[in-house]
DOPA-842305 format. One record per residue (C-alpha): x, z, y negated; residue number from 1. Coordinates in pm, 1 decimal. Last residue first. Layout:
<pt east="X" up="Z" north="Y" num="NUM"/>
...
This chain:
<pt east="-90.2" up="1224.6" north="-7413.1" num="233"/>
<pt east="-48.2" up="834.4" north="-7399.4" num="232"/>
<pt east="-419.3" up="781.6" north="-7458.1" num="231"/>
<pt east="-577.2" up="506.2" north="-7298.9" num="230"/>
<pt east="-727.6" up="700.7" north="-6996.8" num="229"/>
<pt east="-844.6" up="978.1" north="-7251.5" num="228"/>
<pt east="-1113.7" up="700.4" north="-7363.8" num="227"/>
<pt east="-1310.7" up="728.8" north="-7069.5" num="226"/>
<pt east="-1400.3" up="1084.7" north="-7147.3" num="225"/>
<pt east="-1464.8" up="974.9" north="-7508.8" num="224"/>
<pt east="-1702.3" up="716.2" north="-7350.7" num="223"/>
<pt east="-1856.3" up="990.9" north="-7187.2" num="222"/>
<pt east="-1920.0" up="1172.1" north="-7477.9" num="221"/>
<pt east="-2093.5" up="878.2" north="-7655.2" num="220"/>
<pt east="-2337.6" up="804.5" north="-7371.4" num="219"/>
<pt east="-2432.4" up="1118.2" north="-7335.5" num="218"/>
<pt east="-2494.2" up="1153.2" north="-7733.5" num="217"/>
<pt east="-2719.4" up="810.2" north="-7628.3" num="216"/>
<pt east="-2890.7" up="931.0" north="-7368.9" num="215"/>
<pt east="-3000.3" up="1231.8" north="-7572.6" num="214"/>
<pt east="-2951.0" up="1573.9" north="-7554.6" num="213"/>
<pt east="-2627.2" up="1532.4" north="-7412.3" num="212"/>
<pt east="-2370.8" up="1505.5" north="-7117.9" num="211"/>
<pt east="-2071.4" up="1303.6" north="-7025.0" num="210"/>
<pt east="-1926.0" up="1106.4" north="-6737.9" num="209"/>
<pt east="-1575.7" up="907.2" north="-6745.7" num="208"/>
<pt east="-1399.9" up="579.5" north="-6622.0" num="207"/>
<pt east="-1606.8" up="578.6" north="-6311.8" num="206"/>
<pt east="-1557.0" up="211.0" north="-6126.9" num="205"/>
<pt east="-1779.8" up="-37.4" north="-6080.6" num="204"/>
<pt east="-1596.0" up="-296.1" north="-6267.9" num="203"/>
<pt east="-1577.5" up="-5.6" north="-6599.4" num="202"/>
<pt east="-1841.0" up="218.4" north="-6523.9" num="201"/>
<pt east="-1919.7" up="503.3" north="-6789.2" num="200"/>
<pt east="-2141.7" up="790.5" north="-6655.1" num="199"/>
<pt east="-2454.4" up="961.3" north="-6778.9" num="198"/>
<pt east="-2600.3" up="1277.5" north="-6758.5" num="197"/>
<pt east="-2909.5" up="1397.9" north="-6981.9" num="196"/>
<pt east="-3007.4" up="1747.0" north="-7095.9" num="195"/>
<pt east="-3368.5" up="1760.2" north="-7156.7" num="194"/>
<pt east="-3505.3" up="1996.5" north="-7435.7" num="193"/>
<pt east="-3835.9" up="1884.9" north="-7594.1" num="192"/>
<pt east="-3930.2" up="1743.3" north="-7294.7" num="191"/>
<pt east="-3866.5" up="1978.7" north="-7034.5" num="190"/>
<pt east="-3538.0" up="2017.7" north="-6824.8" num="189"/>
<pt east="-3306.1" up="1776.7" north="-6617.8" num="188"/>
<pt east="-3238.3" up="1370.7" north="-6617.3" num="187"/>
<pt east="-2925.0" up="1293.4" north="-6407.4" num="186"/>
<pt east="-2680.0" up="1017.5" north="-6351.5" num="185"/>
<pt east="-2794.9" up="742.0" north="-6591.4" num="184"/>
<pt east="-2591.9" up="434.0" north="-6592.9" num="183"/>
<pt east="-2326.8" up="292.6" north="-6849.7" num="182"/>
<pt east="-2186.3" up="-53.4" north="-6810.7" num="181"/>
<pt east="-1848.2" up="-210.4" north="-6896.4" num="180"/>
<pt east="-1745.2" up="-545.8" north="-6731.4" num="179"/>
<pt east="-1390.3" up="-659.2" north="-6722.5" num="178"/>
<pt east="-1412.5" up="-1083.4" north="-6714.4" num="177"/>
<pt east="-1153.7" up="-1060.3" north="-7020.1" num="176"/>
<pt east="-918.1" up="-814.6" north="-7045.6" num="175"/>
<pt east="-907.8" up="-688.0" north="-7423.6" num="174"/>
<pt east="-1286.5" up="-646.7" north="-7426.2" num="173"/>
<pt east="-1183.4" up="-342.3" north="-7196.8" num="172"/>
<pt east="-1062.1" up="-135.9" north="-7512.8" num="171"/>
<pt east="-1297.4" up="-228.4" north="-7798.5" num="170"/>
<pt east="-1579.2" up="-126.0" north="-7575.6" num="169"/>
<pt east="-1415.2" up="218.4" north="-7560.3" num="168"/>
<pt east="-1371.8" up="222.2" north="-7946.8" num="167"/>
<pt east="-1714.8" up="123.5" north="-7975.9" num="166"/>
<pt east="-1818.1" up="378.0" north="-7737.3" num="165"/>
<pt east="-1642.2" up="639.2" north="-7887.4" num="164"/>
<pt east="-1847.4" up="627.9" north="-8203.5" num="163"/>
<pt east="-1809.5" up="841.4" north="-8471.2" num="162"/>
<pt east="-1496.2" up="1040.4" north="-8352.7" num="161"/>
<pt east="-1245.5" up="875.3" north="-8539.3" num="160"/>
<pt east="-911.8" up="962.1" north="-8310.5" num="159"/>
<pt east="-866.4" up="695.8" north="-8068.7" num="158"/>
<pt east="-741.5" up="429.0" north="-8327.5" num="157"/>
<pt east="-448.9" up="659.3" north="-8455.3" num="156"/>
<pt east="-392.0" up="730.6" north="-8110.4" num="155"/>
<pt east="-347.5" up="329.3" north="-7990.7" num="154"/>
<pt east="-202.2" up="253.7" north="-8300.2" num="153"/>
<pt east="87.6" up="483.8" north="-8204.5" num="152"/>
<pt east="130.3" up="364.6" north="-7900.2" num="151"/>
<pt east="155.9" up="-19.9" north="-8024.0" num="150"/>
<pt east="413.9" up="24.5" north="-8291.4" num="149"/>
<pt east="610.4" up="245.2" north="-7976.6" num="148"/>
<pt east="562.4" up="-109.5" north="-7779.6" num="147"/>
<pt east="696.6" up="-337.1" north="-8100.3" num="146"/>
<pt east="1009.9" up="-108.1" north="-8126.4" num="145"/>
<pt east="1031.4" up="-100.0" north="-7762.7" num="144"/>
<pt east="1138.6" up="-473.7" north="-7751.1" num="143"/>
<pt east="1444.8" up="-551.1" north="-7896.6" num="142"/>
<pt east="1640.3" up="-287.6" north="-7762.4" num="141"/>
<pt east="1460.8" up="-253.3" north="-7447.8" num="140"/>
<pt east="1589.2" up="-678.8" north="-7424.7" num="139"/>
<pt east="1903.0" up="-542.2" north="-7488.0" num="138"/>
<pt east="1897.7" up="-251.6" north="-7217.5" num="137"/>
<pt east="1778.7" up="-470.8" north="-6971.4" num="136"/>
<pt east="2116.7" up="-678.6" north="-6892.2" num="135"/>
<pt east="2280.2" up="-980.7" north="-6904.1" num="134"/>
<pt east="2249.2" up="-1068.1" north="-7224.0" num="133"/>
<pt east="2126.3" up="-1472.0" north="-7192.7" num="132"/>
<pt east="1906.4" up="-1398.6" north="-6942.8" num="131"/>
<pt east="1772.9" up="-1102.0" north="-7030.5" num="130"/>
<pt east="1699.5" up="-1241.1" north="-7415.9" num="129"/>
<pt east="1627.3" up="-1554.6" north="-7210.1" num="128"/>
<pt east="1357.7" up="-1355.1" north="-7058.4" num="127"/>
<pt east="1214.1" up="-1186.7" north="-7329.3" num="126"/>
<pt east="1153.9" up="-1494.2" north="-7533.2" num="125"/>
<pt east="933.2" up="-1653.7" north="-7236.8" num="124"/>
<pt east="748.2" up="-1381.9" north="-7279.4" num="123"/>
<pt east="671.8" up="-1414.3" north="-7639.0" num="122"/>
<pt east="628.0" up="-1769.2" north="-7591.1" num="121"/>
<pt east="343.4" up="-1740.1" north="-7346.5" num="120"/>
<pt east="207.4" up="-1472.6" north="-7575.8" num="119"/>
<pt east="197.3" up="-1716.3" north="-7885.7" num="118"/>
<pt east="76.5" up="-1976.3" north="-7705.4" num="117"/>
<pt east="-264.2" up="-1763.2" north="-7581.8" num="116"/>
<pt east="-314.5" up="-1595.6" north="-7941.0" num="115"/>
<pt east="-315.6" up="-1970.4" north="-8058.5" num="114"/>
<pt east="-163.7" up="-1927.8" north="-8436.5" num="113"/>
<pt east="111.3" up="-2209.5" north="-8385.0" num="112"/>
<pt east="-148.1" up="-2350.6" north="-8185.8" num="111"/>
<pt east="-318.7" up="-2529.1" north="-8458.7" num="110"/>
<pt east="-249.2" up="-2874.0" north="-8560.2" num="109"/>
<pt east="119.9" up="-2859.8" north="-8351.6" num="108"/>
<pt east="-61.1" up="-2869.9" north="-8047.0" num="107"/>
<pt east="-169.0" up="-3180.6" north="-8048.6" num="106"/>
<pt east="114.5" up="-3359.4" north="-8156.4" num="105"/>
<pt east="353.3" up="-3173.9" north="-7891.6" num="104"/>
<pt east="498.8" up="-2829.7" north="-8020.6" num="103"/>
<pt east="895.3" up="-2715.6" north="-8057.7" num="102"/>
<pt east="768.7" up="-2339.2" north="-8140.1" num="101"/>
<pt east="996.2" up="-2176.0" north="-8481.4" num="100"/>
<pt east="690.5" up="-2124.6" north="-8684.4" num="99"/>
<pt east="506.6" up="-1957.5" north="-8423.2" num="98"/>
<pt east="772.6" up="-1649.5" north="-8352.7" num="97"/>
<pt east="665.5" up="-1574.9" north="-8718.7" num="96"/>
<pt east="850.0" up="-1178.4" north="-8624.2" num="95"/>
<pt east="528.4" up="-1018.2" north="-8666.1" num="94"/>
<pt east="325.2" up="-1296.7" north="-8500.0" num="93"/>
<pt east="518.3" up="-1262.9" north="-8167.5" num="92"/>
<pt east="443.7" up="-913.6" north="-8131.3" num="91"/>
<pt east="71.9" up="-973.4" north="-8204.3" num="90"/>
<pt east="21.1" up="-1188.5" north="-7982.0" num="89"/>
<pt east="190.3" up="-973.5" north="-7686.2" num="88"/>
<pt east="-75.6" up="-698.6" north="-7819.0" num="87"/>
<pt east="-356.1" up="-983.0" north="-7841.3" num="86"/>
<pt east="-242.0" up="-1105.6" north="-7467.5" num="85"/>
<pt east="-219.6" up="-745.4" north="-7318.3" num="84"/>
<pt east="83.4" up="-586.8" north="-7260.0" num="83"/>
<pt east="94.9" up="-255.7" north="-7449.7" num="82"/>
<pt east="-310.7" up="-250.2" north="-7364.9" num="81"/>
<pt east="-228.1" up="-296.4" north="-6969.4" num="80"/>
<pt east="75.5" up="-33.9" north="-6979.5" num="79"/>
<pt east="-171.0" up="259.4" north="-7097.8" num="78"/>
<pt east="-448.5" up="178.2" north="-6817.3" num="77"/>
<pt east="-206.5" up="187.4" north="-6552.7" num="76"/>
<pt east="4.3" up="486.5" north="-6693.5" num="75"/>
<pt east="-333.3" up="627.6" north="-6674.7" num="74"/>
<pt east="-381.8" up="567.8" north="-6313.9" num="73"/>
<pt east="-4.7" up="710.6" north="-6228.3" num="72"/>
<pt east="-65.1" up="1030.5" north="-6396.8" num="71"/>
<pt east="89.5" up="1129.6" north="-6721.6" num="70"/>
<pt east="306.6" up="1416.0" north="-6733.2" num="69"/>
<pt east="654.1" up="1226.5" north="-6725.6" num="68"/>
<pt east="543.9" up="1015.2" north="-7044.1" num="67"/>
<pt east="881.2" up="928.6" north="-7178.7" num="66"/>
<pt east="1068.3" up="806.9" north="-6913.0" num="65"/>
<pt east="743.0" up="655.9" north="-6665.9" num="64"/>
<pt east="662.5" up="521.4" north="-7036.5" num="63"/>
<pt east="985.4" up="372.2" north="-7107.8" num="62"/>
<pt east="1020.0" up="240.8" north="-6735.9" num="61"/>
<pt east="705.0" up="97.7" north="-6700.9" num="60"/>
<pt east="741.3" up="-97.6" north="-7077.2" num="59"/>
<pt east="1059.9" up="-229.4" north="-6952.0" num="58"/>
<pt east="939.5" up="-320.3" north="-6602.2" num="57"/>
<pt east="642.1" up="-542.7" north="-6717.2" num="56"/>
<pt east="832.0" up="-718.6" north="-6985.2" num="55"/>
<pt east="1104.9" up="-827.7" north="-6741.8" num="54"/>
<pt east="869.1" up="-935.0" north="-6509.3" num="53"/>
<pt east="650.7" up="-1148.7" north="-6731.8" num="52"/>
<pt east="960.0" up="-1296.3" north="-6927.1" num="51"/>
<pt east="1052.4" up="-1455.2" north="-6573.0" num="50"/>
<pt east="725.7" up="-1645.4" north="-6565.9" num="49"/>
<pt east="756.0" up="-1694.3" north="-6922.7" num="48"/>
<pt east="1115.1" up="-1829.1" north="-6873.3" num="47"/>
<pt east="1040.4" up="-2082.6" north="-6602.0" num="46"/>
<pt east="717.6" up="-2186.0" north="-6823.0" num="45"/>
<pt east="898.0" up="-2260.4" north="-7171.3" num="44"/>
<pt east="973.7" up="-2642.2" north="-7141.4" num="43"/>
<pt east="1321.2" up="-2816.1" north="-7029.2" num="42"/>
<pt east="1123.2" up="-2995.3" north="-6763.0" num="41"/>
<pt east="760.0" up="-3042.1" north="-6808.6" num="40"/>
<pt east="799.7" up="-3399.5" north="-6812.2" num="39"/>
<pt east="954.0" up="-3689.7" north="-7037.9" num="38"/>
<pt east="1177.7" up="-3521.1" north="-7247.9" num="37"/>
<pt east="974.9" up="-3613.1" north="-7581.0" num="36"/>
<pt east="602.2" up="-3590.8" north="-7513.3" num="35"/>
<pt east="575.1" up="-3404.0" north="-7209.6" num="34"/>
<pt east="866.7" up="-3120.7" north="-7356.5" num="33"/>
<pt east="626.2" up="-3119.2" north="-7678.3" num="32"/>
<pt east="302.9" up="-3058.4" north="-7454.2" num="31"/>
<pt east="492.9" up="-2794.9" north="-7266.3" num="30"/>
<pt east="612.8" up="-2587.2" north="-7489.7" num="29"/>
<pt east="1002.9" up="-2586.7" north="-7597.3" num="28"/>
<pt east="1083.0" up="-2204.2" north="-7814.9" num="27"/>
<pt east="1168.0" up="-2024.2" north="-7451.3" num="26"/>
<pt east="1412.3" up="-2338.3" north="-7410.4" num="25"/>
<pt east="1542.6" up="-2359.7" north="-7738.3" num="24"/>
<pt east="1642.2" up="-2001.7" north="-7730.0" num="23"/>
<pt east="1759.9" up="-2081.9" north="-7362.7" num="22"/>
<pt east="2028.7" up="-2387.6" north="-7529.2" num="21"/>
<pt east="2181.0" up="-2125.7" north="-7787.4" num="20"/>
<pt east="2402.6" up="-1954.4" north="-7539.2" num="19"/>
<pt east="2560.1" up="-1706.1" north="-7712.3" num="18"/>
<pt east="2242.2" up="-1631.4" north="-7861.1" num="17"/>
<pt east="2205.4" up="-1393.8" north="-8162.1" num="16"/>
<pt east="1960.4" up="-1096.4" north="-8134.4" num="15"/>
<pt east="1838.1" up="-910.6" north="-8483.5" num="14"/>
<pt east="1520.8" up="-1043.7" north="-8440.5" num="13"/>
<pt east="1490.8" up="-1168.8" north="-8787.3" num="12"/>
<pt east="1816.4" up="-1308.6" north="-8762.0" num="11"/>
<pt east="1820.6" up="-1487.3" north="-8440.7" num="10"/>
<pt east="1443.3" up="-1599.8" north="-8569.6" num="9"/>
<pt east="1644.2" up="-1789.6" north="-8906.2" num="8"/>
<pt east="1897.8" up="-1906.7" north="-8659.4" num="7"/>
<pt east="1637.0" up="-2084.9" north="-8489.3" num="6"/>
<pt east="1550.8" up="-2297.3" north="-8827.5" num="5"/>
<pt east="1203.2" up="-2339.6" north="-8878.8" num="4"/>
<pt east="996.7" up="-2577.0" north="-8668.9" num="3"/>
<pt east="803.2" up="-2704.9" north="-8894.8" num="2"/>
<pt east="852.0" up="-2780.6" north="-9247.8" num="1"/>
């Protein structure tokens, strides 16, 4: 029966609370604090909102630590996938953090699965963690496990070499309202042996530009261009 037992997520996340009341607090949504505190106080939002921050600087400092090579624009790109709502979702649904959510009536039909929910919660995890420890390194302790998961699906996903644009499509769907387009640079030679030129725009910007003997191998390679700006290496 929902919610399970908070003690059951201390021990699956390997984090017990001294002060058990922000647990409950970073579990509360907003619909359930509406229906049973009377308002929106006591719910999860404070704690997202501080969540957020946290998150944000302890995936910038592992990979400004780890990645010391990588330029500032693909640190960019890298953080955004690590922190994306399906990659927060997917945090939060391998440690169940849905069957332990105080939900309203509504909510409670579906939105223990609600990708949306799920990251809300996640961050508003984080940030009691911080709160409640004190300190950045225990929060790092909990989370980098789930962001070096993440990395390494990112190259293992990167590597079939079928169809980059796919892949690359894959990618930018992850932030909604991004638009990805490809336009034709150049068109040069005879007929039976043009070489085309296209480049990948991602909001107007050049993500990549690739050549072929065919719009569509152009298309492919500079996709794969594109795609070096979500590799951690």
């Amino acid at each position: 029966m929902y919610p399970l037992d908070f003690h059951e997520l201390e021990g699956g996340i390997g984090y017990a609370f001294r002060d058990p009341l922000l647990l409950r607090t970073a579990l509360t949504h907003s619909s359930f604090a509406n229906e049973h505190m009377g308002g929106r106080a006591g719910c999860n939002e404070r704690l997202e909102f501080l969540g957020d921050s946290v998150l944000s600087l302890t995936v910038c400092n592992y990979l400004y630590r780890t990645y010391p090579e990588l330029p500032e624009g693909r640190l960019t790109v890298l953080r955004k996938n690590l922190v994306c709502q399906r990659a927060l979702a997917d945090y939060a649904t391998q440690i169940h953090l849905g069957d332990f959510l105080l939900l309203g009536k509504g909510e409670a039909k579906d939105g223990r699965e609600k990708p949306k929910l799920l990251e809300d919660a996640f961050e508003a995890l984080l940030g009691a963690i911080y709160l409640d420890s004190g300190n950045l390194d225990t929060v790092a302790d909990f989370l980098l496990p789930f962001i070096k998961s993440e990395i390494a699906k990112i190259e293992r996903d990167t590597q079939p070499l079928e169809d980059y644009k796919t892949l690359l499509q894959q990618y930018v769907q992850q932030t909604p309202g991004e638009e990805l387009r490809y336009e034709l640079i150049s068109e040069e030679g005879p007929d039976n042996a043009k070489i085309f030129a296209v480049r990948v725009l991602i909001n107007s910007n050049c993500f990549g530009e690739g050549q072929g003997t065919s719009k569509k191998e152009a298309e492919q390679n500079a996709a794969r261009e594109a795609l070096k700006l979500y590799l951690p290496k």
